[in-house]
Structure formats: C-alpha cells, structure tokens
C-alpha positions as CSV (number, residue, x, y, z in Angstrom):
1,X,0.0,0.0,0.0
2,X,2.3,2.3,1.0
3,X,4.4,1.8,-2.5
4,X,1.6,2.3,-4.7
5,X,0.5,5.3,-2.5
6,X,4.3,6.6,-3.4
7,X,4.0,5.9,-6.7
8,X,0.9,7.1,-8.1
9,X,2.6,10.9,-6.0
10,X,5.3,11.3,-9.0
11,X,3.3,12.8,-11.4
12,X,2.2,15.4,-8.7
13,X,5.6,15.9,-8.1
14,X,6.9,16.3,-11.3
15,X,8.5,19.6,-11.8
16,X,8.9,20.1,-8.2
17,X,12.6,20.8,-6.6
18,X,14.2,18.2,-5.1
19,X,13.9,20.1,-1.1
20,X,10.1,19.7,-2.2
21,X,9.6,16.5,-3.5
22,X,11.7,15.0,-0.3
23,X,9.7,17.1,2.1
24,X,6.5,16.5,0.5
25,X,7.4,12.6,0.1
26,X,8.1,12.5,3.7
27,X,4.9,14.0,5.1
28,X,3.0,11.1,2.6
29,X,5.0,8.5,4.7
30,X,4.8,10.2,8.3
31,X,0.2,10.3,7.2
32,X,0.4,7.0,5.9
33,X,2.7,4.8,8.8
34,X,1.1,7.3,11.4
35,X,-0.2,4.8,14.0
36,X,-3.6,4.3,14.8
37,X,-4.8,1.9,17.8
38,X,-6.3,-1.0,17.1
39,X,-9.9,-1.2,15.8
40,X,-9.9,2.2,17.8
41,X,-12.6,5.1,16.0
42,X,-11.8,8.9,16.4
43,X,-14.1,12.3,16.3
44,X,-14.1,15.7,15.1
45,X,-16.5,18.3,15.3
46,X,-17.0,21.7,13.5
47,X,-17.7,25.0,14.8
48,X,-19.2,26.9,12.1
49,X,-21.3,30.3,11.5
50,X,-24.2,27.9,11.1
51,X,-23.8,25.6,13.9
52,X,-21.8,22.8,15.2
53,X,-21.7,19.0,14.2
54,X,-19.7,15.6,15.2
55,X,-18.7,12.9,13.0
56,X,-17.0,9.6,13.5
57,X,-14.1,8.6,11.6
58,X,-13.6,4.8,10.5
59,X,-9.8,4.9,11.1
60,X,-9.7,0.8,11.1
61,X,-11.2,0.5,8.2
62,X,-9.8,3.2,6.3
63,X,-6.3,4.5,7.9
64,X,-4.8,6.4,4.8
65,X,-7.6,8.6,5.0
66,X,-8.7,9.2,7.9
67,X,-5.1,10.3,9.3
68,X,-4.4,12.2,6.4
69,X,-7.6,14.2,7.5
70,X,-6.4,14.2,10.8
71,X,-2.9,15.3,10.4
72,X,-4.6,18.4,8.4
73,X,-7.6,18.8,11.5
74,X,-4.3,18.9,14.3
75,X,-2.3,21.2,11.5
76,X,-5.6,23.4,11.6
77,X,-5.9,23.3,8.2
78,X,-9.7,23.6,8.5
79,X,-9.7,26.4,10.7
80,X,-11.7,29.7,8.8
81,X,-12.4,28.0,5.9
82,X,-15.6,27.9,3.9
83,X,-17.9,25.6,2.4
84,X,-17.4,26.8,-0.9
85,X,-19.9,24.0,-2.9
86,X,-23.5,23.5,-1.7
87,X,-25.3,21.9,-4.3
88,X,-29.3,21.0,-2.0
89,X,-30.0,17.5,-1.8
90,X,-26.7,16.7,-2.7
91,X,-23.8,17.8,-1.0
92,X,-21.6,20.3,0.6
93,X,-18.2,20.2,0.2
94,X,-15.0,21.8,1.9
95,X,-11.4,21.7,2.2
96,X,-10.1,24.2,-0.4
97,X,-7.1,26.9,1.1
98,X,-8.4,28.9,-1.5
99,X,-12.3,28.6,-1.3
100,X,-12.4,28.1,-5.1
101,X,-12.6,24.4,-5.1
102,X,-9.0,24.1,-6.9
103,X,-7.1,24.1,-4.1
104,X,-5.0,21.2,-1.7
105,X,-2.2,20.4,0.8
106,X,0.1,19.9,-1.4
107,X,0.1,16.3,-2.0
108,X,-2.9,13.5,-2.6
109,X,-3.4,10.5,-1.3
110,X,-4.8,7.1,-3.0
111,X,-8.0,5.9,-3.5
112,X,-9.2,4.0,-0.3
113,X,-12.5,2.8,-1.0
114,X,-13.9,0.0,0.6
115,X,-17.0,-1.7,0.1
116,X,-18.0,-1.8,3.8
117,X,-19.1,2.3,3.8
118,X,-20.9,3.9,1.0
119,X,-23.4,7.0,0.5
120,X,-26.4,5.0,2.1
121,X,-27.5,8.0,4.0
122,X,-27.2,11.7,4.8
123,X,-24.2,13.1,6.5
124,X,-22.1,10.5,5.2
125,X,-18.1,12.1,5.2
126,X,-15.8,11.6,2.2
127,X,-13.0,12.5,0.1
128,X,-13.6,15.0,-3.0
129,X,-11.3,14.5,-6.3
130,X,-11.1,15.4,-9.5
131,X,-12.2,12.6,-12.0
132,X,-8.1,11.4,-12.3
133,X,-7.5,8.1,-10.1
134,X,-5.8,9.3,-6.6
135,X,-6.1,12.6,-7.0
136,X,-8.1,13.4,-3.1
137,X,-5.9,15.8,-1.0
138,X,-8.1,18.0,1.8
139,X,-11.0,18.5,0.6
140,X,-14.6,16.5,1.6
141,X,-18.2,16.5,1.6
142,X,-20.9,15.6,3.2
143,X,-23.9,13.8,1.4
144,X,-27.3,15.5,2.2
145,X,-29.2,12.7,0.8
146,X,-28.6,9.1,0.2
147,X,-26.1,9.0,-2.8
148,X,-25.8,5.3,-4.2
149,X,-24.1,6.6,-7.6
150,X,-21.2,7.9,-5.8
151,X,-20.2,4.2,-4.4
152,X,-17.2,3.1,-5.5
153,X,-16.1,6.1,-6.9
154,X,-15.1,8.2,-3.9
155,X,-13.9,7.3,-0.1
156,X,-16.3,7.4,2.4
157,X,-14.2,8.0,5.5
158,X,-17.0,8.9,8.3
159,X,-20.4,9.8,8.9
160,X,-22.1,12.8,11.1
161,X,-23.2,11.3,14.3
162,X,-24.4,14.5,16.0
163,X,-25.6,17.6,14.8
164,X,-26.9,16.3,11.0
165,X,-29.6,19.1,11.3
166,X,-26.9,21.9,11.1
167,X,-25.5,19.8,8.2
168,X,-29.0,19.7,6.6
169,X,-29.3,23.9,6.7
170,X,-26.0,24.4,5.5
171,X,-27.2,22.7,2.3
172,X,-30.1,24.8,1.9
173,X,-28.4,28.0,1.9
174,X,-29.2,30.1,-1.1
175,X,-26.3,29.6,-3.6
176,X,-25.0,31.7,-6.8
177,X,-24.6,30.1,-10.0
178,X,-21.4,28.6,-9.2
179,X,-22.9,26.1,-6.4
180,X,-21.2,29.0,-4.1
181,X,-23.0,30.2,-1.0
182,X,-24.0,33.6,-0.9
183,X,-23.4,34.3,2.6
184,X,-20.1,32.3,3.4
185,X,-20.5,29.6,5.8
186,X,-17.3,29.3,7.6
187,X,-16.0,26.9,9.7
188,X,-14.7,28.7,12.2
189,X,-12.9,25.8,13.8
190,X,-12.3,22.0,12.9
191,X,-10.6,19.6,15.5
192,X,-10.7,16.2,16.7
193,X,-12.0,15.5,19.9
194,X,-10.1,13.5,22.8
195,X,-12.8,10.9,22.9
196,X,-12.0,7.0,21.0
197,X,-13.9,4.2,20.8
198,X,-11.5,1.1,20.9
199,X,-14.1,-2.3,20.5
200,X,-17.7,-2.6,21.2
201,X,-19.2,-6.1,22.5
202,X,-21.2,-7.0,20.5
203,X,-21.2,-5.3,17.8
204,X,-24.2,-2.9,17.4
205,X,-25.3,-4.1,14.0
206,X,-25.6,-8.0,15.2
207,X,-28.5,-9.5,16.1
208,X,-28.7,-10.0,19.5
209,X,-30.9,-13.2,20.3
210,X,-31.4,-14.0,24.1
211,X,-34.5,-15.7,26.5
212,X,-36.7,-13.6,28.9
213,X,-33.8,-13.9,32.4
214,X,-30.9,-14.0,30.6
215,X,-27.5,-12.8,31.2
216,X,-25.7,-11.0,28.8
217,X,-22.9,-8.8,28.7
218,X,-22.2,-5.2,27.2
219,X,-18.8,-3.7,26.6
220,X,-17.7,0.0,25.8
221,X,-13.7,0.3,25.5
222,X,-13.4,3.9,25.9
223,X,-10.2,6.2,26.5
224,X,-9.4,9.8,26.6
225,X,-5.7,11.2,26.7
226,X,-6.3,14.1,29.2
227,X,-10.0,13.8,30.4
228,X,-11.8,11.3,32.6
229,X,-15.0,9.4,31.7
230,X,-18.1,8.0,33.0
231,X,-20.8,5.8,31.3
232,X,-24.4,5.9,31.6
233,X,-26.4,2.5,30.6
234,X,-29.8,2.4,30.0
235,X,-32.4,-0.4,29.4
236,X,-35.5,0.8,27.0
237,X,-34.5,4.6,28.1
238,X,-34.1,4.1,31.5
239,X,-31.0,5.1,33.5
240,X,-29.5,2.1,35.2
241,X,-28.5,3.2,38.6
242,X,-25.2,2.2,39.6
243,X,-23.6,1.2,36.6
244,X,-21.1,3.7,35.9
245,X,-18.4,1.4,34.1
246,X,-17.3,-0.1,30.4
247,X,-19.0,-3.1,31.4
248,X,-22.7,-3.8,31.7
249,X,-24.4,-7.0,32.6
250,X,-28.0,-6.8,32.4
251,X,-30.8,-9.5,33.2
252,X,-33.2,-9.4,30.2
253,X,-36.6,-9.5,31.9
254,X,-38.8,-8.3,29.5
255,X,-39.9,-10.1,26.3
256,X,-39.8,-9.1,22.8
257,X,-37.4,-6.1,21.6
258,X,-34.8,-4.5,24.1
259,X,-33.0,-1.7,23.6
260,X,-29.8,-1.6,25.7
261,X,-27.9,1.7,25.1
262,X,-24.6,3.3,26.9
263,X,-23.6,6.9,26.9
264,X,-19.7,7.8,27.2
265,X,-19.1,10.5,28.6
266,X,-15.8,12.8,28.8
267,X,-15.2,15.4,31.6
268,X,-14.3,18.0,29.0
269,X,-18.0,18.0,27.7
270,X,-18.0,15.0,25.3
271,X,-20.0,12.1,24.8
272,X,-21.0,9.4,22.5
273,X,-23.9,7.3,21.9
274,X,-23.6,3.0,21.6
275,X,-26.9,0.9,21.6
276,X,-28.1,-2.8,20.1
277,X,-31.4,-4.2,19.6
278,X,-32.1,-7.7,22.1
279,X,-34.9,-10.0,20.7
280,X,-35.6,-11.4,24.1
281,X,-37.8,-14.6,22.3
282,X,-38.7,-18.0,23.3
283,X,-35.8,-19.9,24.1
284,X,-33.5,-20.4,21.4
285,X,-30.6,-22.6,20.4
286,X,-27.5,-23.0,22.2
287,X,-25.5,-22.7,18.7
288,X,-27.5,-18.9,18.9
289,X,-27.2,-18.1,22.5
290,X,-24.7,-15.5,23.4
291,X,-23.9,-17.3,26.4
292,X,-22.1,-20.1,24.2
293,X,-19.8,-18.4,22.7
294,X,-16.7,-21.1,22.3
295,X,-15.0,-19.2,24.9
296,X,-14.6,-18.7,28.6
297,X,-12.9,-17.1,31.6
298,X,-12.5,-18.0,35.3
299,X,-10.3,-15.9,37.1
300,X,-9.3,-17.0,40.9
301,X,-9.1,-16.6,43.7
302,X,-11.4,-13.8,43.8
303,X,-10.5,-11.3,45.6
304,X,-7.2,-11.6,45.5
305,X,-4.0,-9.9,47.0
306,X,-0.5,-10.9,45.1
307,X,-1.7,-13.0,41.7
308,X,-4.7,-13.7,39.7
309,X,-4.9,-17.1,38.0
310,X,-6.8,-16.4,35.0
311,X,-8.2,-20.0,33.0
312,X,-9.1,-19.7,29.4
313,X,-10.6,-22.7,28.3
314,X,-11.3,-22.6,24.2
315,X,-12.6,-25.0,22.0
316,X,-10.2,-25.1,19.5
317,X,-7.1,-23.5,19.1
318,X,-7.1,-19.9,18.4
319,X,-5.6,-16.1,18.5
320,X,-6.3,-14.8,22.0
321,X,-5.4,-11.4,23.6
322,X,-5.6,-11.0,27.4
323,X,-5.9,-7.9,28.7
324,X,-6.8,-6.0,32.6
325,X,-8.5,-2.6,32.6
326,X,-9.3,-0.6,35.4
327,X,-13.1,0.0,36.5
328,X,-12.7,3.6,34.2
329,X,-11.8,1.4,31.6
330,X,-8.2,2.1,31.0
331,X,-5.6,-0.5,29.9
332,X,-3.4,-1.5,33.0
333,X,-1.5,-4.5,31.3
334,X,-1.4,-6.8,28.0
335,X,-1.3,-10.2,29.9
336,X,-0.7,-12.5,26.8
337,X,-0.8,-12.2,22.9
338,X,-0.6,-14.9,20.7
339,X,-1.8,-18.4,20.3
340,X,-4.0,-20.3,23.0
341,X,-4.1,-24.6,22.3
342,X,-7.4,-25.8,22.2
343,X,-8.4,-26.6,26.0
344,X,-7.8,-25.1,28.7
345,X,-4.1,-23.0,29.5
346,X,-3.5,-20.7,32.6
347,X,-1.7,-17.0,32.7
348,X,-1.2,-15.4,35.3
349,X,-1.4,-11.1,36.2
350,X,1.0,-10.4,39.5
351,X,-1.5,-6.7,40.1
352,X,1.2,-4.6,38.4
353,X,0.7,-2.5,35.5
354,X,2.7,-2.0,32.3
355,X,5.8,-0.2,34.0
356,X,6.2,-2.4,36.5
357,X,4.2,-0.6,39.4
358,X,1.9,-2.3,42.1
359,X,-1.6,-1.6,41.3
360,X,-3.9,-0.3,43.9
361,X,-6.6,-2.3,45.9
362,X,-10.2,-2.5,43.7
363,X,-12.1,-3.5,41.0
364,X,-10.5,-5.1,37.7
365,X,-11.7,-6.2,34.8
366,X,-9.8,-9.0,32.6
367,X,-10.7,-9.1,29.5
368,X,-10.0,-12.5,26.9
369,X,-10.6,-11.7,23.2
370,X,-10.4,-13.8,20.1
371,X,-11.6,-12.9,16.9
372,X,-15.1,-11.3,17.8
373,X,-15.7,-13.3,20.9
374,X,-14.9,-11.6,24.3
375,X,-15.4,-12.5,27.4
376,X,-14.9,-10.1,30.5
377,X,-14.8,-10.7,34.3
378,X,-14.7,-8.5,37.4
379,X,-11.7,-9.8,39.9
380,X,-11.4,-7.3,43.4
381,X,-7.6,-6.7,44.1
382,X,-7.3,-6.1,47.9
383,X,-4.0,-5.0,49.1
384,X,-3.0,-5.6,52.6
C-alpha cells in the first residue's frame, strides 16, 4: 500500500525541486505509517457560523484517509475555511485553502474505497477529487441525501453522528450560479475530539438473540488522553442506577425487543452514543445463544491480594489477547498475545501495570478476546 501510495505521487511531483519532492514525500509516509490503535474510531467536530456538528471517523477501516484528514484537522488546516460548494439534496463540500474548489495540501493521497461504507444516508463524510484516479488531498463533503451513484467512486471516511440538522441547513443555503454560497458559511474551527472508541461487545449491527432472564454482557472500550470518563447505561431509556463502568451485565426480563444503550461521557464536555437491539424470544438454540460463545474465563481466587490465575478454556485453538483494565476502563496491562491450544491454558497477572508498578486495591476487569468473541470478568484486588 504504502508503494503504490508513493507511486501514483510522482506525477504530482513532477517539476517540483528536489527540497520539495523529499519534504512532501516524507509528510505522505509520516500520514500513511502514522499509528492508529487498534480497531480504535476517532471524532471531530465543526464549529461553524451555522452551527456545530460531530462525525465519527472509521480509522480501522480506512487509515490512509482518515489520518491524512487528521494530520490536516491537528495542523488546523480547516480552521476559517468555507464551504465553498452547496449543491441542496446533494452535498456540501469543503477543504479548499483557496475557497475556489481548486485548491489542496500539497500532495494526494490514493483511493481507499472499501466496500464496507458507502453514501447509504445523509451526512455521510468523504474525500472529494477530481475525475483522475488518486487525485483526493483536503478536501470532503458531506452527502445530504442518500447517494448510491457515488459508491465506488469516492472514499467514504465517516459519517455525522451529532448535529446532521446543522449539516442539513448548510445545504439549503441560497447559492449563486457557481454552487457558491451567498453568505459564506465558515468553519470557524475544525478539531478532533479527545474521545476513541477502541471495541464494542457486541457489535451494534448484530442480532442479539437472548431468552426472557438472561444474562448478557455489554462492553464499551473507551479512552481519553487528558480527560476522565463516566458511562451511563440504559435499558429501554431508563438510567440504570449504579452502573457507571465499560461493562454492563443486564438480566433481560422483558420479552420481545430490548434496547440496551450506553452513553460515554468525557469530563471536557463529550460524549458518544452506543446501543443494540435484544430480541428477548422463546428460548432459542445453544449454537445462537450469546452465552455459548466457544469461549470462557475463570479468574481465581477472587478477591485476591498478590496473583490472579486467569483460566481460558477454548474449543479449538485460536488467537487470543488478554488484557486487565481498570473500572474507568483504561488499559493496565497486556497479559498474553498470541496463540491459546485448544483446552484449557492458565496466565497469570501479578496486580502490576505496564511499567512495573503495584496496582492499587479494587475492581478489575480482565478481558479475553479472540476474533469477535470476548469474554470479560470482574476480579477485586485487595491490598493488605
């Protein structure tokens, strides 16, 4: 990737000194090798005349792009620009250093479409070109409609997740003939929030099957660099007293559909919305119930005071990740990475974190992932 990415830039660069083409090669790498956590999903949000708006950016399953957009967001690149296309039912489109529309960076970046996002709704976010192949640089749009005919054509990078009405007036703003508002709409500032989304269990768009008194369990894997955060969980809209962490286990007492949602919230004002649909049935399969999932846990003794035993038991062999986070949901230490034999195998977590330090007395939660399959359990460190 990163050698086709390099080599569909030399006709850009063409012409260009060497200082430039070497400067302009490196900032291509730094965007493209940039790390990003894994599975983890990142926010910005514009401030503009007309309002503010948050959007989610699919970082893990489109990297090139969305760091590209968010080496320009931390630059400030975005900061007083306009929307200078607004074409009503169909789009508005940003990113231009010259509002003109003919404008970039400095560089473009390849074509990363992938046929898991597309233009299937308003306020979808993605990369504007010119009809040559790998030709995106800084400037997006935002659908205002659903788009189909764009699909394949153009990268869909993120989609508005808050504030799509202030989208939806932007794009009926009274335009001249050149698709160009007549009163600018600027954005007066564009940055990405210190709020990311590292895994949800389950996955919102599965289909949560379950019995009237089951189990089941809920995970939001949240982190922040600077702020703290809390997490309201709700069951049909109301607040669940009491739980206040990633983890939720509910009892599903009421039949039909269930709508179990959690709110993440960030001590510097923001937040982010998860929930899934539970069809609490008749009872249903074990090869469907969630509480068979071809994986388990048992951590003991419980509490504990020096060292956790923690028991994975699989049923065939497969790649596992073992993990303990604190009851805000932080990582406190990677306990094993790499293959687990069919059966069961023991690891054990000696209650210190990554840099060697002795963790304080309370609540823990290990986490065993394989694939899509996680499993978490509480374990209560008490320190003498």
């Amino acid at each position: 990737m990163l050698l086709f990415a390099i080599r569909n830039m030399n006709v850009f660069f063409k012409g260009r000194s060497v200082m430039k083409r070497a400067m302009l090669y490196a900032v291509i790498i730094c965007l493209i090798c940039l790390p990003v956590a894994v599975q983890a999903r990142r926010f910005a949000r514009w401030h503009t005349s007309m309002g503010s708006f948050t959007a989610e950016l699919y970082d893990e399953i489109v990297p090139i792009t969305a760091n590209n957009f968010t080496l320009l967001t931390n630059n400030g690149f975005y900061n007083n620009k306009i929307f200078h296309r607004v074409i009503q039912g169909f789009v508005i489109q940003d990113g231009c250093p010259f509002g003109t529309g003919y404008g970039g960076p400095g560089w473009t970046i390849v074509d990363e479409i992938s046929p898991l996002l597309d233009h299937n709704r308003a306020g979808m976010l993605a990369m504007a070109k010119t009809s040559a192949p790998n030709s995106a640089g800084s400037q997006y749009y935002f659908t205002l409609a659903p788009r189909p005919t764009l699909n394949g054509n153009y990268a869909v990078f993120g989609k508005v997740i808050e504030g799509l009405e202030n989208v939806l007036a932007i794009g009926g703003v009274p335009v001249d003939a050149s698709d160009r508002p007549i009163t600018p709409v600027t954005i007066h500032q564009l940055r990405m929030l210190d709020l990311h989304i590292s895994s949800l269990y389950p996955e919102p768009d599965e289909e949560i099957l379950c019995s009237p008194g089951d189990v089941l369990t809920f995970m939001v894997e949240a982190y922040t660099n600077t702020a703290q955060l809390s997490f309201e969980w709700r069951i049909n809209d109301v607040l669940q007293e009491g739980q206040t962490d990633m983890i939720f286990e509910p009892q599903i007492v009421q039949a039909g559909i269930n709508t179990i949602s959690c709110n993440v919230i960030s001590s510097d004002s923001i937040s982010h919305s998860v929930s899934w649909q539970v069809n609490a049935g008749t009872a249903i399969s074990d090869e469907l119930s969630p509480a068979k999932p071809g994986i388990s846990l048992h951590c003991y003794p419980n509490p504990f005071s020096l060292v956790l035993d923690i028991e994975l038991s699989l049923e065939k062999a497969a790649e596992v990740e073992v993990d303990v986070f604190n009851i805000k949901g932080q990582l406190i230490r990677s306990i094993k990475r790499g293959t687990a034999q069919k059966g069961t195998s023991l690891v054990r977590w000696d209650a210190t974190d990554s840099m060697g330090k002795t963790c304080p007395s309370g609540i823990y939660l290990v986490r065993l992932k394989s694939g899509n399959k996680v499993i978490l359990s509480r374990s209560h460190l008490i320190r003498s």
